[in-house]
N, C-alpha and C positions, 0 to 999 in steps of 0.2 A: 360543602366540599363535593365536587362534581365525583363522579366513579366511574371506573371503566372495566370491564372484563378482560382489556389485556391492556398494559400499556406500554411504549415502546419509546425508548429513550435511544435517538440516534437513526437518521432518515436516510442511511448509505445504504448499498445492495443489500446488506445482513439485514437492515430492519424492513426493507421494503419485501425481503424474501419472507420474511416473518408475516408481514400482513396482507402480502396479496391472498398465502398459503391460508392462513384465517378464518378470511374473508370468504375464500372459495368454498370451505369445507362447511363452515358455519356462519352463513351473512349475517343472522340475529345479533351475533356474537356487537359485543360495544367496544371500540376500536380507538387506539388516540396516538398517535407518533409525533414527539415533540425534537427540537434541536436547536443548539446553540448558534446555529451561521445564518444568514437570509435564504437559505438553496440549499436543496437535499445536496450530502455530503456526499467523500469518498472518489473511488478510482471512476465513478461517472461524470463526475465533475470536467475530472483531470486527465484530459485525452481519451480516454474511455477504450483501454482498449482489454478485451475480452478474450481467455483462452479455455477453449472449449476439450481439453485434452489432460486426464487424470496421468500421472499425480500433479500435473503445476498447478500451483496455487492450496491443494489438499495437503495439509502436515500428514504428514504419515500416522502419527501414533494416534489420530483423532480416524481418519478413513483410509478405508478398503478402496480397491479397484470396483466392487459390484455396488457396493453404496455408491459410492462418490458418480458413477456413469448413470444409476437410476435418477442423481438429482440435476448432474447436466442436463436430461435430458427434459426434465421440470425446469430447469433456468432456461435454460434453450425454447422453452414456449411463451417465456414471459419477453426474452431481451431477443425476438426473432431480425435478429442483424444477418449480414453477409459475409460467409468465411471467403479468406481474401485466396488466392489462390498462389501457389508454391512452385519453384522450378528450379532445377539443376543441384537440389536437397545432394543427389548420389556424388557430388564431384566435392562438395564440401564435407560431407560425412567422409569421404574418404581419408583425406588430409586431417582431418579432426582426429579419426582414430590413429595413424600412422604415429602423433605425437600426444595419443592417452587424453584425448579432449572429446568429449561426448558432444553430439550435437542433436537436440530434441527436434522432432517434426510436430507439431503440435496446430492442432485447429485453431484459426485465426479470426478475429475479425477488429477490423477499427475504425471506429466514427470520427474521432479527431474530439477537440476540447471544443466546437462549435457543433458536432455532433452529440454530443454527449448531454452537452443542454436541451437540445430539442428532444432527446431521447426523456430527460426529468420531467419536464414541461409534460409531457404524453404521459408518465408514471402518474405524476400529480393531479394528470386532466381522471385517470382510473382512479386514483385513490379517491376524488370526489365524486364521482361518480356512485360509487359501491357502499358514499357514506359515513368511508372513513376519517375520521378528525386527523388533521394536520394542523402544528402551531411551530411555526421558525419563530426564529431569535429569541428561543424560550428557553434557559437553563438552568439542568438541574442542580438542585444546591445541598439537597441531605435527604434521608431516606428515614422512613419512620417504621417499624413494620406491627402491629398489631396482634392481639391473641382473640385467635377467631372465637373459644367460647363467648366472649362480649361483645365481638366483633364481626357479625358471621357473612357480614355483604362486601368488607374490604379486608383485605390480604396485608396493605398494608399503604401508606401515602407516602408521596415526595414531596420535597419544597422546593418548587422552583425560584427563580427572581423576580418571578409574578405572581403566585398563588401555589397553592397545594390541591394534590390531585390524587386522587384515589385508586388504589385499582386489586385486582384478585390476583392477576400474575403480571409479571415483569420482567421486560427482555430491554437488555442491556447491552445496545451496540455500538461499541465507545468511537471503532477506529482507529488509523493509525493514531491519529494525535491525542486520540481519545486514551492511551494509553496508559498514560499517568495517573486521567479520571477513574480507571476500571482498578487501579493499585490501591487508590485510596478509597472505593469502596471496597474491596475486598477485604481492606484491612479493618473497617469501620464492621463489618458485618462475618468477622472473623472468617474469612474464605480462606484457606488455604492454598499457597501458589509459588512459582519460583518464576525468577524471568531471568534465566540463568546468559541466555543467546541474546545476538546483537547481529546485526548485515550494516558491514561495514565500508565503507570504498569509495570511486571517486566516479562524477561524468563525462564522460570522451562526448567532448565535441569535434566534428571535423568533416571537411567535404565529403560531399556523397560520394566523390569519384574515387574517394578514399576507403569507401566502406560500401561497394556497390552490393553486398549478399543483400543489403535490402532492398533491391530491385526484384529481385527473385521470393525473398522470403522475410516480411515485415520487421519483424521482430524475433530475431537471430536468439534460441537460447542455448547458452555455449555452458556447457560445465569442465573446468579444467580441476587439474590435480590441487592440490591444498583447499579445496572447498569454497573455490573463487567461480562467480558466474556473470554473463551478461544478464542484463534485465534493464524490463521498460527500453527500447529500442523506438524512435522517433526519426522520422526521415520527413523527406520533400520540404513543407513548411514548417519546420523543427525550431524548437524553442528551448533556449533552456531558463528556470524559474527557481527562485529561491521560497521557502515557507519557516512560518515562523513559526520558532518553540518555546515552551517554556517550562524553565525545570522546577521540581516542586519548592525551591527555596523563592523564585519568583525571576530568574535571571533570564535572559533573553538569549538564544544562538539561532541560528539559520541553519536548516539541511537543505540543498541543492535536488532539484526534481527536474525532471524533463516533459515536455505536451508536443502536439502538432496539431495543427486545423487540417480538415481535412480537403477545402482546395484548392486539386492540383495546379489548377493554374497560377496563383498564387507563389511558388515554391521557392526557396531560399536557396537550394541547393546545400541545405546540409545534412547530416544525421547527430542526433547525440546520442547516447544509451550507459547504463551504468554499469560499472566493472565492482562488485558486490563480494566478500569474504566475509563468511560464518563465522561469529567471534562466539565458543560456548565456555564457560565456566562449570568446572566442576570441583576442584578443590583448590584452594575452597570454595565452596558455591560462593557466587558473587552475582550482583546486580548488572544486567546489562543496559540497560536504562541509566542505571549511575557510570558506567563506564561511559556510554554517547552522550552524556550530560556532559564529565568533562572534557571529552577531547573536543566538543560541539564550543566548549567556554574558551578553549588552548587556543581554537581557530579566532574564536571573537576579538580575544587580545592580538595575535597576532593580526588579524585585517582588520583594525579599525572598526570594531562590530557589524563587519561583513565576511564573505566566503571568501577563499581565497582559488585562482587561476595561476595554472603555469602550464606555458607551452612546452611538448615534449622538446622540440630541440633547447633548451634550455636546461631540462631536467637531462637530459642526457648529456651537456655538459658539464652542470657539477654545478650551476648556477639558476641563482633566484631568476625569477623571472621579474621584467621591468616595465613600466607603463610603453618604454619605446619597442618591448621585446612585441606589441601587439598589432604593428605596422610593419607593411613593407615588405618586399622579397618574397623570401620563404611564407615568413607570417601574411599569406594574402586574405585572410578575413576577418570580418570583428566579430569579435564575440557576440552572443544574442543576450548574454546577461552583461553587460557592461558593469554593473553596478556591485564588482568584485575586486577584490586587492590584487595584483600581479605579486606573487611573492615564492616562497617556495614551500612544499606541502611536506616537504620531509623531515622540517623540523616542526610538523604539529599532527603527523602520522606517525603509529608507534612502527618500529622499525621492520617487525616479523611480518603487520598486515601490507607493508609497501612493497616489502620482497615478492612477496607470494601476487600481490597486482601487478605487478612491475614483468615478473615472470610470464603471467597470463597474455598481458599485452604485448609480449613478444612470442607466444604461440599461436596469437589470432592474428598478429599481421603476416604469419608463418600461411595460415589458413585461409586469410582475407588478406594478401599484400597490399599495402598501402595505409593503412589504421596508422601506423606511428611515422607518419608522416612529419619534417619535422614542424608543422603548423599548428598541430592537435593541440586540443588543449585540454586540461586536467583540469574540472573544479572540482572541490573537496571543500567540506564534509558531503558524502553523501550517506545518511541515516534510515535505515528499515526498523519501528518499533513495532511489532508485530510477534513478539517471544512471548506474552506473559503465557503461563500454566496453569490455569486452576486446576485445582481438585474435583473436577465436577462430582455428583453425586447420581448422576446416571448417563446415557447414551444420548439423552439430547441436550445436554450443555446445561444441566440445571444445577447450578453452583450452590445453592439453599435451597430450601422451599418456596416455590414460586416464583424463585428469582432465575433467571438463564443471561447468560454470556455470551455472546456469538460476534463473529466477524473478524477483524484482523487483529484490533487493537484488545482481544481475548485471548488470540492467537488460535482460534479453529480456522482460519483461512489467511491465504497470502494472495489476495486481488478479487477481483470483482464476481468471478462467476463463483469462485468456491464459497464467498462471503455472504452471497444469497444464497447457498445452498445449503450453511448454516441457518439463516433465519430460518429457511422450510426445515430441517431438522428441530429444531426448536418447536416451531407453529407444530409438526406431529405429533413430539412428546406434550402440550399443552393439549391437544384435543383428545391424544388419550387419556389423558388423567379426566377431562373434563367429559367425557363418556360413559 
């Protein structure tokens, strides 16, 4: 059995912040990041787009403003992109406040989903470089952990669906999808945790002439009243994409995502971005996981084990939407996901999360006239798992002994720049202990 002085399950921002961070401090150090996909995971993948501005992305109850800025400024030297630039922020922030809507300024930067790959391709050209092992389409399958008196060179081994592997510590960076993986070790290794929260809601698709603040500022983050916000904002050569999940009984649903290439010449003229509601559970505490499980399965029966689409003027007359409702007139574009049911979302959305999106989207086309155009179109589900809670057992995500949790699908970050900033929290508290 081979052995590693740290091994690292999961090759998205969180595990790649964990190993450059390492690497840096201690090259001797013996290195190995393994992963289930062909291609290093996560929000780099997937349009890659990066915000450089505490608190988006930092949960609060994990970081500080002076932490979380010290490690931007550590991300910030590894992923050196270009903050996009912003304008006419004071005419929207005004309107935004007038009707109790927060509007975030936030450092930007966006490679697009054809950027983003070349940006892994470059991580991956470093991680050989420095020596470190990499192994894609590698996954883990059970965890074994050891008693160092008999044991005193391994911590503890995994099983993958190829072998077993060794190692003294272990960082565990599931993902969003990885979410489910990170429950079922927890529960396997008695971790204590709650995943009480859920982000729930649906994708606006619609012309750009409909949603021009993206002209001025990329990625619009709007916070309205009942705990509803925009996120992930995609323009010019705008896509929207479906991903596939699977719940722990083995069933199949789809949550709706959005990307864009970066280019411009290229450009579809449209924008998508998600209209998002914090779903938390507290009494009685409940699963939000098992909550987007089922309404993920309500959506699959009702489309045909697809996502379901409705254009707003349809929803706002009281009626389903229909394959002809996607042609003609008013309706002057096609969808960029075709491969969705026209139906109506309000009977497979519980009724309090529709109100409270349904509200929002009439305060931002208040903000941004033209958004509820009536062409827009509404796909739903759209699914954020990223709540679980551990217990950790110190400041840098050490869930057990030797074991650490970090990234989204742990819940220490919510996108790409905070989820590497969990890795290098992790890589600190492992070179302290090993000092």
């Amino acid at each position: 059995m081979e052995t590693y002085d740290c091994l690292i399950v999961g090759t998205g921002p969180a595990g790649l912040g964990a190993a450059f961070s390492l690497s840096e401090q201690r090259p001797e150090l013996k290195l190995l990041l393994i992963d289930q996909e062909e291609m290093c995971t996560g929000g780099l993948r997937n349009d890659c787009k990066l915000n450089f501005t505490y608190p988006t992305g930092f949960p609060l109850e994990y970081w500080d403003r002076a932490l979380a800025n010290r490690m931007i400024e550590i991300v910030s030297s590894h992923l050196d992109t270009p903050i996009l630039p912003s304008r006419n922020l004071d005419v929207y922030k005004r309107r935004s406040e007038r009707l109790g809507v927060e509007l975030l300024e936030i450092r930007q930067s966006h490679l697009g989903t054809d950027g983003g790959i070349l940006l892994i391709e470059r991580l991956m050209e470093r991680l050989r470089e420095k020596g470190i092992g990499v192994s894609l389409k590698e996954r883990m399958e059970d965890l074994r952990m050891h008693d160092m008196r008999t044991d005193p060179i391994r911590r503890g081994h995994i099983i993958t669906d190829k072998r077993e592997i060794g190692f003294g510590k272990l960082i565990v960076a599931p993902g969003r999808k990885g979410f489910g993986f990170a429950q079922e070790l927890m529960d396997n290794l008695g971790i204590a945790y709650v995943d009480n929260t859920v982000d729930l809601g649906v994708r606006i698709e619609t012309r750009e002439k409909n949603y021009p603040i993206v002209r001025d500022y990329y990625d619009p983050k709007f916070f309205f009243p009942d705990k509803v916000r925009t996120f992930c904002t995609n323009s010019n050569q705008a896509f929207v994409v479906r991903e596939k999940y699977q719940t722990r009984t083995g069933r199949t649903y789809y949550s709706v995502n959005g990307h864009a290439y970066s280019d411009k010449d290229k450009g579809n003229g449209l924008v998508n971005f998600a209209l998002l509601k914090t779903v938390r559970f507290t009494q009685p505490l409940a699963s939000g996981q098992e909550f987007a499980e089922m309404l993920g399965q309500m959506v699959m029966l009702m489309g045909g084990d697809k996502p379901l689409m409705q254009r707003v003027g349809d929803f706002r007359l009281g009626k389903r939407s229909k394959t002809d409702s996607f042609t003609g007139d008013l309706y002057d574009f096609e969808p960029t996901l075709a491969d969705c049911t026209p139906g109506d979302i309000s009977l497979a959305m519980p009724a309090k999360i529709l109100r409270a999106i349904w509200k929002s989207m009439k305060l931002l086309d208040t903000i941004v006239p033209g958004v509820m155009h009536p062409s827009t179109i509404m796909y739903y589900p759209e699914i954020k798992l990223y709540s679980n809670k551990p217990q950790f057992i110190d400041e840098h995500f050490q869930a057990a002994r030797d074991i650490y949790l970090i990234g989204d699908g742990a819940g220490t970050s919510r996108g790409i720049v905070a989820a590497w900033a969990s890795g290098v929290r992790a890589a600190e508290g492992i070179l302290k202990d090993l000092s």
